[in-house]
C-alpha positions in Angstrom: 0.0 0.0 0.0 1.4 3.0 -0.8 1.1 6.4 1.2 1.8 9.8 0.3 3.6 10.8 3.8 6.8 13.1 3.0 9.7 10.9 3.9 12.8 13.7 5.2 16.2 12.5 4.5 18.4 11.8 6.8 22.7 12.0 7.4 24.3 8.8 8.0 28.0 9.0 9.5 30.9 6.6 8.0 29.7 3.7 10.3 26.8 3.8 8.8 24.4 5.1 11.9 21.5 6.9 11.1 22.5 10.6 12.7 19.5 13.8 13.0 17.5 14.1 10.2 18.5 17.0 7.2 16.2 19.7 7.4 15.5 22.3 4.7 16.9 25.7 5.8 13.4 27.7 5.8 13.7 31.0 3.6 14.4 34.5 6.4 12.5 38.0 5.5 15.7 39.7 7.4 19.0 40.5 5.7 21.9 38.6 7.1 23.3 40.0 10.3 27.2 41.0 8.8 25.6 43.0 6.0 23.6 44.7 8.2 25.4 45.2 12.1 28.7 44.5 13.8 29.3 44.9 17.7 32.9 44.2 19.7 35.0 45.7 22.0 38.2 47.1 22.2 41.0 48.2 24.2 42.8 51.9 23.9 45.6 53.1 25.6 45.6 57.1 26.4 49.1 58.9 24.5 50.2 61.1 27.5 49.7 62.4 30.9 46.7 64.2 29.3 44.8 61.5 28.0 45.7 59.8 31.0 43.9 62.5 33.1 41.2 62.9 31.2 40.2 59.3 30.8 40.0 59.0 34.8 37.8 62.6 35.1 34.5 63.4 34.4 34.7 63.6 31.1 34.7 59.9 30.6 32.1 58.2 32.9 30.9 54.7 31.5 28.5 54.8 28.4 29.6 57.8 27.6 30.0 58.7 23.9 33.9 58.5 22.4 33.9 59.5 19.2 36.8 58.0 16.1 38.3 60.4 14.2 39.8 58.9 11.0 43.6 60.4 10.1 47.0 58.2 8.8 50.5 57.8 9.8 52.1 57.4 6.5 48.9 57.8 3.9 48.5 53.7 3.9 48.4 52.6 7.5 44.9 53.9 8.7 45.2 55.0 12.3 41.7 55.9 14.3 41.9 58.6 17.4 39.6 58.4 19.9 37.8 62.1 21.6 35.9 62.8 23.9 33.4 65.5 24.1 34.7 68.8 23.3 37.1 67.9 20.9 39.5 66.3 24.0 41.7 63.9 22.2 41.8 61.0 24.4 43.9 57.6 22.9 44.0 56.1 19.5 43.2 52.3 18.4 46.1 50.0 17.7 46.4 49.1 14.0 44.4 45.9 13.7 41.2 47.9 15.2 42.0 50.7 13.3 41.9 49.0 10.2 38.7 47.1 11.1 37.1 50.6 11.7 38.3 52.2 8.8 36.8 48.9 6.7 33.6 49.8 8.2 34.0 53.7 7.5 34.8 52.9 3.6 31.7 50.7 4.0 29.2 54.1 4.4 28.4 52.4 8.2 27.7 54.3 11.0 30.3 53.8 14.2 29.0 54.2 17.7 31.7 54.2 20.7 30.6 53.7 24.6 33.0 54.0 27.2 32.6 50.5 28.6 35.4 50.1 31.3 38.1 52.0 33.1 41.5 50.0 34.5 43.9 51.6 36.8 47.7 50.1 36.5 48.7 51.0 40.1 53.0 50.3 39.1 52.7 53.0 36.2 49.9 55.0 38.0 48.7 55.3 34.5 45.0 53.9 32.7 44.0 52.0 30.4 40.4 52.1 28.6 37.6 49.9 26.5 35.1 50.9 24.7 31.7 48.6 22.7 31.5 49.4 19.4 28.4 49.2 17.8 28.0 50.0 13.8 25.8 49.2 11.4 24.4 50.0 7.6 22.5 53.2 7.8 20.9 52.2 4.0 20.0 48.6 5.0 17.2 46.9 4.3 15.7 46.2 7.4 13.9 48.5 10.5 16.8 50.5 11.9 14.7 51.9 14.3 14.7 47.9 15.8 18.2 48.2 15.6 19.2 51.6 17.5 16.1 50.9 20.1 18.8 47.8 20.4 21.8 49.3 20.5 20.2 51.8 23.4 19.6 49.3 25.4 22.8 47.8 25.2 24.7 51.4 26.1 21.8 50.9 29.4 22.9 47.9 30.6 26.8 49.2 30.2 26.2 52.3 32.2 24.5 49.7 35.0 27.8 48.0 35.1 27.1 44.6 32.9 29.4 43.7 30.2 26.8 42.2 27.8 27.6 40.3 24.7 27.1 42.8 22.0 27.7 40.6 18.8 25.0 39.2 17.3 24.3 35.6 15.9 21.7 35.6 13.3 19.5 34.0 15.3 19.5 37.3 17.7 19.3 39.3 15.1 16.4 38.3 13.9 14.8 38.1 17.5 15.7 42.2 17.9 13.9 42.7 14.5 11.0 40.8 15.6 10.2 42.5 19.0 11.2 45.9 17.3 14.2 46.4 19.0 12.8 45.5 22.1 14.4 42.0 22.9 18.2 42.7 24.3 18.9 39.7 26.4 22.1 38.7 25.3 24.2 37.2 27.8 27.3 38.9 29.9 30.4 38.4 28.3 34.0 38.6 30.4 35.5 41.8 31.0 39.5 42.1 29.4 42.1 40.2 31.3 44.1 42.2 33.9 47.4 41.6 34.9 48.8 42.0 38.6 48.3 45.2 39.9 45.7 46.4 37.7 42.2 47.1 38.8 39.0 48.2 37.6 38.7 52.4 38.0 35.3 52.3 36.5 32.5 50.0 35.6 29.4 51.7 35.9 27.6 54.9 35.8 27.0 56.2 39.2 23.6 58.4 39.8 25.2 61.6 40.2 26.7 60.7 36.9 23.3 59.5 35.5 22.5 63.7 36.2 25.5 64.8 34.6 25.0 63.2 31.4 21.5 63.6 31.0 22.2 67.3 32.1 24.9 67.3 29.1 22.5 65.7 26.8 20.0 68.7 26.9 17.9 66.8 29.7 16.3 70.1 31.1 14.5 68.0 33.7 17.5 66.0 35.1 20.1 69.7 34.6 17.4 71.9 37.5 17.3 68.0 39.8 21.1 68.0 39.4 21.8 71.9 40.1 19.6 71.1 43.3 21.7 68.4 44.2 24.9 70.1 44.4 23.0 73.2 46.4 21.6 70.4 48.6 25.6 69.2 48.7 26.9 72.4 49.3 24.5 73.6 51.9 25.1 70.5 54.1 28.9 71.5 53.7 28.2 74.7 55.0 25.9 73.2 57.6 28.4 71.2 58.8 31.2 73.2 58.7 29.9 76.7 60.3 26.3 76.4 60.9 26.2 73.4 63.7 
């Protein structure tokens, strides 16, 4: 008797045991994740005593914006700086994530840099940065809104002190397209291997610095609650000091 039940084929190793059946790879509406987004970190070094400085200030609190500024050493090697706000030049990438950056550059992509972590080298007295870069396709074919509701969340869960995975498999991917941006749940990733006598200066954003950048970022609200902070602070100074 015949029957007209689809029969899947199956993969059969060199002993000839009958291993998970083959499934046809089913047909995705989304673009594949390299041609559309790209996330890693990477290390920096500050140049001088400046960078230095200004890496440990208040300049540079985690999740912060850093932003790559594109030159070359010779007119072959690519070289990328790295500024803070204000124009500050802070560090610059080695060569092998300069060139990666500059790939991505020459690609049309847009780069986003986050202050992720700070380390403090206490023999040299000197620091040492990271930062999660996060670029993708500004003319993809895909929601981009999805995408940078993602990549927000992401620079959140850095300024709360997590180190979260921020590459994505395709499988994520298509998950963040999906919930419109709203699925983020990737899972911690380590933070860069320290040697003797290193430490971590910074890892996360601390409320007063929450204020700060929202004040910085045109947050009219959070600028008058942080201005009434610091009176709050100051008065309890003077309080203390010549009132008691």
């Amino acid at each position: 008797m015949s029957s007209n039940r689809t029969v899947n084929p199956v993969e059969i190793d060199e002993s000839g045991n009958v291993e998970s059946p083959l499934r046809p790879e089913k047909d995705s509406a989304h673009p594949k994740v390299q041609q559309v987004y790209e996330g890693f970190y990477a290390r920096f070094n500050p140049d001088d005593d400046e960078g230095y400085r200004l890496l440990a200030g208040a300049n540079c609190i985690i999740g912060t914006n850093l932003y790559p500024v594109f030159a070359s050493d010779d007119g072959e090697n690519p070289t990328v700086h790295i500024e803070a706000r204000h124009e500050q030049h802070l560090a610059r990438f080695d060569r092998k994530t300069s060139e990666r950056l500059n790939q991505l550059k020459q690609r049309g992509w847009v780069i986003q840099l986050n202050l992720s972590a700070v380390f403090y080298e206490e023999s040299s007295h000197r620091f040492w940065g990271e930062v999660a870069v996060m670029t993708y396709d500004p003319q993809a074919n895909c929601d981009l809104v999805a995408l940078k509701t993602f990549i927000n969340h992401m620079v959140r869960r850095i300024r709360g002190g997590e180190h979260p995975n921020i590459a994505l498999s395709q499988k994520q991917f298509e998950q963040v397209m999906e919930s419109k941006g709203s699925w983020y749940l990737t899972r911690p990733v380590p933070l860069p291997a320290t040697k003797s006598g290193e430490i971590i200066f910074k890892r996360k954003m601390s409320p007063t610095e929450h204020l700060t950048e929202a004040a910085a970022n045109g947050n009219k609200g959070c600028m008058v609650t942080g201005i009434l902070f610091w009176i709050a602070v100051i008065a309890a100074i003077i309080w203390w000091f010549f009132l008691r």
